[in-house]
N, C-alpha and C positions, 0 to 999 in steps of 0.2 A: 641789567644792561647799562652801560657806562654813555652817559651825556655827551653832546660835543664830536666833534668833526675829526675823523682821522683814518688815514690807509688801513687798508685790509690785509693781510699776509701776502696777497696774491698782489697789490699792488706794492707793496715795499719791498718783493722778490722783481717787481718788474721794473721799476725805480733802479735798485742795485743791478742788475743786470744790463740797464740800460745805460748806467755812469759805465762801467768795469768797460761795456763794449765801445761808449765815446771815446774813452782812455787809452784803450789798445787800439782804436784807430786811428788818434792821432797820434801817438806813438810810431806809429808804422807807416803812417802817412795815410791809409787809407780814407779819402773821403766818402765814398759811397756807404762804408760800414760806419762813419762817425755820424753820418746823416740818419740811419738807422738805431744808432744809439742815443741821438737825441731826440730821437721821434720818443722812444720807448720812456723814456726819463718824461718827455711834456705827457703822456697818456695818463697818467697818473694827477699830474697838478691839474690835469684840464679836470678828471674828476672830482678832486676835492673842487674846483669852481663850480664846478655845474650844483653840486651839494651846497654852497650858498648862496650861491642866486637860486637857483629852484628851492624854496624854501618848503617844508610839508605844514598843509595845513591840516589837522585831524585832530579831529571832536569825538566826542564817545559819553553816553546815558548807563549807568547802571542800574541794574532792578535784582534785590535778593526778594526771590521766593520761599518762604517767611523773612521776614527781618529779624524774627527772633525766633530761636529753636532752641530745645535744651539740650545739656551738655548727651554727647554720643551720636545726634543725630545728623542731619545735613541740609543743607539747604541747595538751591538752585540760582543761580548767579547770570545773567543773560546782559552782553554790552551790545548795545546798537554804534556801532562805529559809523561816521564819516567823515570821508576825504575830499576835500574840497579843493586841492590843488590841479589842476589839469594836466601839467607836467609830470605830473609822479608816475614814473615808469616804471622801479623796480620792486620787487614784493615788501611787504609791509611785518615783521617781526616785532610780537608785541608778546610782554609778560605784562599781567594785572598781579601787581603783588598782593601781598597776603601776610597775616604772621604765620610763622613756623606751626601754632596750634590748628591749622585751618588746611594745613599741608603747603603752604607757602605760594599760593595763587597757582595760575596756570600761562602755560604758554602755546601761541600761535602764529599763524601766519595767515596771511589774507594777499595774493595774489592775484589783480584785478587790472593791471596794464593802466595806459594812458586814459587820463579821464575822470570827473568826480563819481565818486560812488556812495553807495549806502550798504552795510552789511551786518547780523545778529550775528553772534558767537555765546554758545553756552558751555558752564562747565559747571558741575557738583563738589562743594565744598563743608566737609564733613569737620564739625567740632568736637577736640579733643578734651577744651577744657574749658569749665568758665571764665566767662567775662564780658569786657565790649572789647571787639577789635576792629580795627579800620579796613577794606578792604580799598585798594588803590593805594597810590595813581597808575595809570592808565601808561606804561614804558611802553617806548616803540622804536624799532630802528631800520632805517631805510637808507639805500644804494645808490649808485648811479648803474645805467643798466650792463657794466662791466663788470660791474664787482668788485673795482680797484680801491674805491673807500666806501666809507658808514660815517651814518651821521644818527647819534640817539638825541631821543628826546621825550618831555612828556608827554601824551595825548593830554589837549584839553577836555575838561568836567571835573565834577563834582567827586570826591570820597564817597564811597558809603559807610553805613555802621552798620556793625551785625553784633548782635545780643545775644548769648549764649547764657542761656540759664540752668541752673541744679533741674532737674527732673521731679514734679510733679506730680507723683504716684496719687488715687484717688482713695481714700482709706475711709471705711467705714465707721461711723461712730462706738463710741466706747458702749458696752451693754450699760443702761441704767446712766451714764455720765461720764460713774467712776470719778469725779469731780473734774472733768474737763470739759468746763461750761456750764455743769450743769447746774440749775438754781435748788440746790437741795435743802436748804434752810434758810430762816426768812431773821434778820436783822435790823432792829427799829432802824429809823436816821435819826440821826443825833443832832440836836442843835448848838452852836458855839462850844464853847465852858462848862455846859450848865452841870447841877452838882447831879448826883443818882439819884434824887427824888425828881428830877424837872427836867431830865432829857428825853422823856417819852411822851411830853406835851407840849403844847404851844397854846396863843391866845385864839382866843374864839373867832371866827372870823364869819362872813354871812354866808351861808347855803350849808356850814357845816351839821352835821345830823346828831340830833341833840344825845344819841344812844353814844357818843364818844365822848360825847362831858365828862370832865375827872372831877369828880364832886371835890375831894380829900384836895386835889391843889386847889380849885376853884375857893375852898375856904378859907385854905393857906394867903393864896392871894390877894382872896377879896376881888378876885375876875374871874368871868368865867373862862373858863381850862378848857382845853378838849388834846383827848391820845393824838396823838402820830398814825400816820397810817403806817404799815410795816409793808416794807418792799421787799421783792427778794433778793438775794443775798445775788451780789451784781462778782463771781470768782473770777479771778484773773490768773492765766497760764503762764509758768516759764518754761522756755526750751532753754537748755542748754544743748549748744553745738561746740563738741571737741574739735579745735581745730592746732591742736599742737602739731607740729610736723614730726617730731619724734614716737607720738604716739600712733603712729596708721601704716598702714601696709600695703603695698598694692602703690601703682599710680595711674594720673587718667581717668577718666572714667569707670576703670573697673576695679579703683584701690576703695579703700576703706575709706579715708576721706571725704568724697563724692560721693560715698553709702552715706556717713551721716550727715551729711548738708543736703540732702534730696530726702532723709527720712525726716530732719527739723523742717524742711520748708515743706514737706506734702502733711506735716502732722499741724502746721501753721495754719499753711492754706483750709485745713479741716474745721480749722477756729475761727478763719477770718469767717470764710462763708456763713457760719453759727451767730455774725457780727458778736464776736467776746473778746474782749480785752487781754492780749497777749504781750508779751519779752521773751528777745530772743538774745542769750548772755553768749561770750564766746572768751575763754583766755584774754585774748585781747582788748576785750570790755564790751561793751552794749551795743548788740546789730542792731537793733530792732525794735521798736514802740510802739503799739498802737491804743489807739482810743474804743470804747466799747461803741460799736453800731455804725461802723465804717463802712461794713461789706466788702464788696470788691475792691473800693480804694483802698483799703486795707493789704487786701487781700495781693493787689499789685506794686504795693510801696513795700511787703515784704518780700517779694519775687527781686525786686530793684536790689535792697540792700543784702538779700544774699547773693546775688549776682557777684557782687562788687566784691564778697566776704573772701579774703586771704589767711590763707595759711599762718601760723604763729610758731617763734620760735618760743615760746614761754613753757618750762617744763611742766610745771605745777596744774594742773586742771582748777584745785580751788581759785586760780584767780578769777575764776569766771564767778565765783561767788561770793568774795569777801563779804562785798558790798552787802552788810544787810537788807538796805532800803529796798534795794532790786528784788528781793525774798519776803518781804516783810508781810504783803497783801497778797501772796500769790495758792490759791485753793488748788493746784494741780502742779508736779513739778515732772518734767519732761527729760531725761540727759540721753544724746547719743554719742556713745563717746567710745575713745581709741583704747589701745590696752592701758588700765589702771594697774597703781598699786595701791599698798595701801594709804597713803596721804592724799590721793586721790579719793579713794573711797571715805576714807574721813572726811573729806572737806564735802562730799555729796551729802554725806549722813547727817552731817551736820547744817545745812543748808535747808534739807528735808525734815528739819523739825514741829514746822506750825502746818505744811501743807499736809491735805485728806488725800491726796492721791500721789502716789509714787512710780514713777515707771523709765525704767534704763535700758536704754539696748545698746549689747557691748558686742563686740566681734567674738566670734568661738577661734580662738584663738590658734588648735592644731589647723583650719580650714583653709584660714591665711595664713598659714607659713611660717606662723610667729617662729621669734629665734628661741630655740628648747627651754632656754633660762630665763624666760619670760612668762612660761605657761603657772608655774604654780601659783606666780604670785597675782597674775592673775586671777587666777580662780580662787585664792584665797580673798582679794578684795571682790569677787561678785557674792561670794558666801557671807563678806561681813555686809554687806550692803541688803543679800536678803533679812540677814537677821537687825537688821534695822526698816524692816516693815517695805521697803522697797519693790517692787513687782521687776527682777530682772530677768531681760530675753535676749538670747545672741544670735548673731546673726551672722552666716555663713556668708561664703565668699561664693558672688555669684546670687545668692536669693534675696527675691525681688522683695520690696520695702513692703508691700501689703501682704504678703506671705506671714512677715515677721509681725505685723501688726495684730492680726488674726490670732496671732497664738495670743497676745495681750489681752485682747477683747474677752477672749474664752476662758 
């Protein structure tokens, strides 16, 4: 709806019609028809007046029922409108915009004559795709009770924000670990520098139990010694999420893409709850970091940053891994990713060198559509990837993320 004060067709046909008849009556001398034409010619200006002096007062509250819902599904939108002008006579034409991913807001009318009013209006608004989007402001546009002009404007209030997140699936733990999280071997702590004879002890301190005294340094020292306790081994997970645009299929909600940003954040969420220290790598570089024994804050600052997480143009998948550091401590390595080739599958191989657990879920390529000249070579890099110790599982078009997990587990 376009802002600002201006004739309606029907008033700039009656405007023209009403010169053309002053014209041809003084022309012809007629004064009773020129009287007539200037009547029709002031109908029109009196309405644009009456649309600035009657000025529309209207207010409006939004409420999304959820503020946040994940991507595919919808929420509930409800505006409480009021009109506080008492003059406002003709009906009220209002869109609540929207972005395009949300269906582009909706539109109404509210028809309630002379007089302040109060009025709800709901509509359902279904998310296409991640992100944040704003829903508002609040367009409106109102008459004179001719219909000869329009005047738009914004309802006053607030924006709101609606939060569209990847999808959440709830996945069962891995049998035994599998090394995702699990504490399977136990790892002195180290202290500073020290040389291989003197990192598995410290000095004696009081309450310690004299059954851990290291006689052998306590000599060496000339102090008494006592062992390290041994903790267990504290593993840390990487996901990798493919998000090249040229590698996925499908768009929306029901492409490839949104398979693996919903399979990394529901296999995330699986670790935060576990409170274990995760990364989450993407082409594009580093979604995601967390600290061991976060829990739920964890568990919702990963939900945030894949919210936010975009698309990449980057061909190459290993970018997501040059980075050694990001690989270097990691006991479990995670990849959901788009059709590989083989430089892709090398740079996974290679990345999966020091971690105990390996597991890829790649798309089955005939399921989605792949282009024909893309199927071998795929399957030639899931083949070199199994025989680099890797656990890979593909996932068809259409089946649901804990489906595909389930075959992993077993």
């Amino acid at each position: 709806m376009r802002r600002g004060t201006r004739l309606t067709g029907r008033g700039i046909a009656l405007l023209l019609f009403g010169a053309l008849a002053a014209a041809g009556a003084a022309y012809i001398g007629e004064t009773d028809l020129l009287w007539i034409g200037l009547a029709l010619i002031l109908l029109p200006l009196l309405a644009l007046a009456y649309l600035f002096l009657v000025r529309p007062f209207v207010s409006h509250e939004r409420t999304l029922t959820p503020s946040t819902i994940p991507v595919g599904t919808s929420t509930r939108v409800v505006l409480h409108v009021a009109n506080e002008s008492p003059a406002q006579a003709a009906a009220l034409r209002f869109h609540d915009t929207a972005d395009g991913s949300l269906g582009g807001g909706a539109s109404f009318v509210i028809a309630r004559g002379f007089g302040a009013w109060h009025q709800s209006v709901g509509y359902t608004v279904e998310a296409s795709r991640r992100g944040r989007y704003t829903v508002g402001p609040l367009q409106a546009q109102t008459g004179d009770p001719l219909g000869l002009a329009q005047r738009g404007f914004t309802a006053k209030g607030r924006n709101s924000m609606l939060r569209v997140t990847p999808r959440i699936w709830r996945l069962e733990e891995l049998a035994g670990g599998a090394g995702l999280g699990s504490a399977g071997e136990a790892t002195p702590q180290r202290i500073g520098q020290a040389g291989a004879d003197d990192v598995l002890v410290r000095e004696h301190r009081h309450g310690d139990d004299i059954r851990r005294v290291h006689w052998k340094m306590t000599a060496k020292k000339d102090d008494l010694m006592v062992r390290l306790e041994e903790h267990p081994w504290d593993p840390s997970s990487t996901l990798i999420v493919d998000t090249r645009r040229g590698a996925h299929l499908g768009d929306g909600p029901d492409g490839s893409l949104e398979w693996a940003v919903s399979a990394v954040a529901s296999v995330a969420a699986l670790l935060s709850e576990g409170r274990h220290r995760l990364a989450i790598l993407a082409p594009s570089g580093r979604v995601f970091e967390s600290a061991r024994g976060s829990g739920e804050a964890s568990k919702q600052l990963m939900i945030e940053a894949m919210t936010d997480l975009q698309t990449s143009e980057e061909a190459w998948l290993g970018s997501a891994v040059e980075d050694p550091e990001s690989l270097s401590s990691a006991a479990s390595l995670v990849a959901v990713t788009g059709l590989l080739d083989s430089s892709d599958a090398a740079a996974l191989a290679a990345a999966g060198g020091r971690a105990r657990s390996l597991i890829a879920l790649v798309p089955d390529a005939p399921s989605w559509r792949a282009p024909a000249d893309t199927h071998d070579e795929h399957a030639e890099a899931v083949r070199f990837l199994r025989g680099r110790g890797w656990h890979v599982e593909a996932y068809r078009r259409g089946e649901p993320v804990p489906k595909v997990w389930e075959r992993v587990t077993r």
